[in-house]
C-alpha positions in Angstrom: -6.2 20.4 -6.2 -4.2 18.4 -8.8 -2.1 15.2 -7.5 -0.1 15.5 -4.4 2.3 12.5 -3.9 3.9 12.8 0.0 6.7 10.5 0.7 7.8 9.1 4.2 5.3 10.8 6.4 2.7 9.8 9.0 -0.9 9.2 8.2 -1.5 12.2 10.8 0.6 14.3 8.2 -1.9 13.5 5.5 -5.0 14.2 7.9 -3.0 17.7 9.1 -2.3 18.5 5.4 -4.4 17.4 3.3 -8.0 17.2 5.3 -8.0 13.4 4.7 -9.8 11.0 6.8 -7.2 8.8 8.3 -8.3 5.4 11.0 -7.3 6.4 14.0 -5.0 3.2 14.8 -2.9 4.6 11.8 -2.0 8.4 13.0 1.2 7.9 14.3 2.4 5.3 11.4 4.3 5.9 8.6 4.1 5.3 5.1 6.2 4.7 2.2 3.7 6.2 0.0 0.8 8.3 0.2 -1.0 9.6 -3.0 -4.0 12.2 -2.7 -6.1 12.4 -5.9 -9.4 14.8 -6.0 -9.5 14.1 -2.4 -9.2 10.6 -2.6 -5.7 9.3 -0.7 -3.8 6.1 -2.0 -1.1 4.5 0.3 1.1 2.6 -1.7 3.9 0.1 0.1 7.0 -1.1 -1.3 9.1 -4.4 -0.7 11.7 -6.0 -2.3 12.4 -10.0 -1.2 16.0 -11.6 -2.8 15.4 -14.5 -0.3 12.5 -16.0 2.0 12.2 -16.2 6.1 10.0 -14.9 8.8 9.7 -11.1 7.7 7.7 -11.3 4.7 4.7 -13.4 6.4 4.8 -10.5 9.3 4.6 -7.7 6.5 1.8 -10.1 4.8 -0.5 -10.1 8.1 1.0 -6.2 9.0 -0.6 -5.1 5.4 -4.0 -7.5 5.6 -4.7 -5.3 8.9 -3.7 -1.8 7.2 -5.5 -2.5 3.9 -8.7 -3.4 5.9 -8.8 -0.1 8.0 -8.0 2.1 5.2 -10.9 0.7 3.2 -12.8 1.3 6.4 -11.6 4.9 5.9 -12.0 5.3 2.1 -8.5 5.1 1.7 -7.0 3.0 -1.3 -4.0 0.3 -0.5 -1.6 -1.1 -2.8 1.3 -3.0 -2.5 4.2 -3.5 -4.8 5.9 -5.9 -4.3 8.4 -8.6 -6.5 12.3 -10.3 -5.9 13.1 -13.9 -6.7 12.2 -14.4 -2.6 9.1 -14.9 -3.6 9.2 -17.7 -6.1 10.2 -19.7 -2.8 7.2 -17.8 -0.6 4.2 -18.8 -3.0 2.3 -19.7 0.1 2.1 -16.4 1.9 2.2 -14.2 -1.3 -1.1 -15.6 -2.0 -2.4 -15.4 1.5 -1.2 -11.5 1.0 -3.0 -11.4 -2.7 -6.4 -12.9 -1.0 -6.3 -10.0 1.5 -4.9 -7.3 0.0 -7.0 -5.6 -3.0 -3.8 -4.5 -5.1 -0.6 -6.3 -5.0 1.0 -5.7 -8.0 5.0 -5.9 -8.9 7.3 -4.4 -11.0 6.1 -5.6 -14.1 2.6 -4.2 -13.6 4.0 -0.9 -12.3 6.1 -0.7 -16.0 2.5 -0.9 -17.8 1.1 1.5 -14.9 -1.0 0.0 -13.3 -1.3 2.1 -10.1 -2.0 5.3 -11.9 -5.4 3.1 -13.2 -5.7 2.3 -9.4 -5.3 5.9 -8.2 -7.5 7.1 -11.2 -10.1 4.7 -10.8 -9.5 4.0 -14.4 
């Protein structure tokens, strides 16, 4: 099977589908993105922050928990991320980049970056 890129689905799609081990916490939740490689499977989240508050710490502590039980499942996590918000947020961004294995923005997606990640290049 070449790549398969599935957009907007539940992780139960991508076990139903695709014969991809999923955690079981995670069935019912959706992603933004979920990229299946030689039988490998990559979930890649997207967020854009123009200004700060409450939401982007919850997403922070939301995606710590989902990166850690995809791992557990030998999924891959990244999220991309960017938006002046964050030049106010430093203090959670790097709470979310010492938890999270990829956190990349738009700059690093221009000189792809996740096709390395999904790759393993």
């Amino acid at each position: 099977m070449g790549m398969a890129i599935v957009e907007q689905k539940s992780f139960g799609y991508v076990e139903n589908k695709y014969h991809i081990r999923i955690p079981p916490a995670l069935k019912d939740r959706k992603f933004d993105y979920a990229v299946i490689y030689r039988g490998e499977a990559t979930n890649i989240e997207v967020n854009f922050y123009s200004g700060t508050g409450s939401k982007p710490s919850e997403i922070i502590s939301s995606y710590s928990d989902r990166n850690r039980d995809l791992i557990s499942a030998g999924w891959k996590f990244v999220w991309l991320t960017d938006g002046q918000g964050w030049k106010k947020m430093q203090r959670p961004l790097k709470v979310g980049i010492s938890n999270i294995d990829y956190v990349i923005n738009t700059n690093y997606l221009r000189r792809g970056y996740p096709e390395n990640i999904i790759l393993g290049t």
